[in-house]
C-alpha positions, 0 to 999 in steps of 0.5 A: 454834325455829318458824317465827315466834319470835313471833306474834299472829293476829286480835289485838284490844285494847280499852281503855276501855268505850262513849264511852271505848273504844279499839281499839288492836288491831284484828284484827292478824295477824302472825309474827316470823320466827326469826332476823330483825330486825323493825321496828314502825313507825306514827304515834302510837296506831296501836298499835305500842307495844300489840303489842309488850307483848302479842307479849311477855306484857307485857299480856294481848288481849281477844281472839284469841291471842299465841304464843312459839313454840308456847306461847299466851300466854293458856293460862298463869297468872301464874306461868307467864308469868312464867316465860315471859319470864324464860326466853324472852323478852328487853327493851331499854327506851329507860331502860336498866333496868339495876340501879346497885349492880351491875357490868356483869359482874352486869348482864349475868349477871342474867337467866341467874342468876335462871333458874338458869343453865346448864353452858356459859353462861361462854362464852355470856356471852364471846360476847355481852360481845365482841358488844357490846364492853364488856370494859374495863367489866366491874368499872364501874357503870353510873353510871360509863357513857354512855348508849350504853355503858349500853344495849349492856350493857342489849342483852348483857343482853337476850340472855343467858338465850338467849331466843327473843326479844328486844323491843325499846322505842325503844331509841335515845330517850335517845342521841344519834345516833351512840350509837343508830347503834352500839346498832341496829347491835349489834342486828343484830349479835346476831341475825345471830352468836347466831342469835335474833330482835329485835323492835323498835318505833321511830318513826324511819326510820333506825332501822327501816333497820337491820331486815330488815323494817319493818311498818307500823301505822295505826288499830290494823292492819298496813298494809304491810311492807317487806323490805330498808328503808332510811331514804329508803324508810320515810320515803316509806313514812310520807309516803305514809300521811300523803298518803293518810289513814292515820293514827293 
């Protein structure tokens, strides 16, 4: 794996034309380090939600580049990006997206049997469903889930195409406090017991304490990083944007 899991370098992405338009990106520079937890941080529209999408090949720049790994987003058609994401690329959602007529077993196993799967993917999935502790609930629905159970199996699921990394959408929105503290702290978790990276966009600063690093976003550009975050830190962080004009 490089050095950067992923990169954007002089990112820009405009919605809209003249009267209309809205640069959600503005010149945005910045790599995922292999094997870190990030946190993306920023008031609403400051653009952290369209970095995500664009770091991951869920939506396409107007101008400058995206790399997973060494491959530019931009230099693949469709089909290859698709491929791409299938192969490389993992998402937690704030909605679990996880399929109802499936078992968790199947949930789980889903991205690695639509990639074709690999001679020592069994043991793979082992580590990952002791990772996120659902054993007991391999043969269960996910109707049959609380919501925290859900989105650890939407985590193992993330991971087990063995992507380079993973993206992470507000993944604690729908649950309650105790249920998100467990699914960031299985996060972290799999970076640090399978070695891949976690990208994660939230607005809330206990969340974002559990990342190695928080960057921040304000008007569509990086505005600052922390290294070692802890709530009290980003919240002082956010405060003093808000003190000094940095808004969205």
């Amino acid at each position: 794996m490089s050095e950067f899991a992923a990169r954007v370098t002089d990112a820009v992405k405009i919605y809209g034309t003249g009267e209309a338009e809205v640069r959600a990106l503005d010149g945005v520079s910045l790599g995922f380090a292999a094997g870190r937890f990030t946190a993306i941080m920023g008031p609403s529209g400051s653009g952290k939600s369209t970095l995500m999408h664009c770091a991951a090949g869920l939506d396409t720049l107007t101008s400058g580049s995206a790399h997973i790994g060494g491959t530019e987003l931009g230099t693949l058609g469709d089909r290859q990006l698709t491929l791409l994401r299938r192969e490389r690329v993992g998402f937690v959602f704030q909605s679990f997206n996880l399929v109802p007529t499936l078992s968790v077993a199947e949930n789980i196993s889903l991205p690695r049997d639509l990639a074709g799967g690999r001679a020592d993917d069994a043991e793979w999935t082992e580590t990952l469903i002791d990772v996120v502790g659902l054993r007991d609930r391999l043969h269960h629905r996910p109707g049959e889930l609380s919501g925290g159970q859900q989105q650890r199996v939407a985590v193992a699921r993330a991971f087990a195409g063995r992507p380079d990394v993973v993206f992470a959408d507000e993944p604690t929105g729908n649950l309650d406090s105790r249920s998100g503290e467990e699914v960031l702290r299985l996060l972290g978790d799999a970076v640090r017991r399978t070695h891949r990276t976690v990208v994660m966009v939230t607005h809330d600063p206990v969340a974002a304490a559990h990342a190695d690093e928080v960057v921040f976003l304000a008007d569509g550009r990086l505005v600052d990083r922390m290294h070692v975050p802890t709530p009290q830190r980003v919240l002082d962080r956010l405060k003093a944007f808000d003190t000094a004009g940095v808004t969205a």
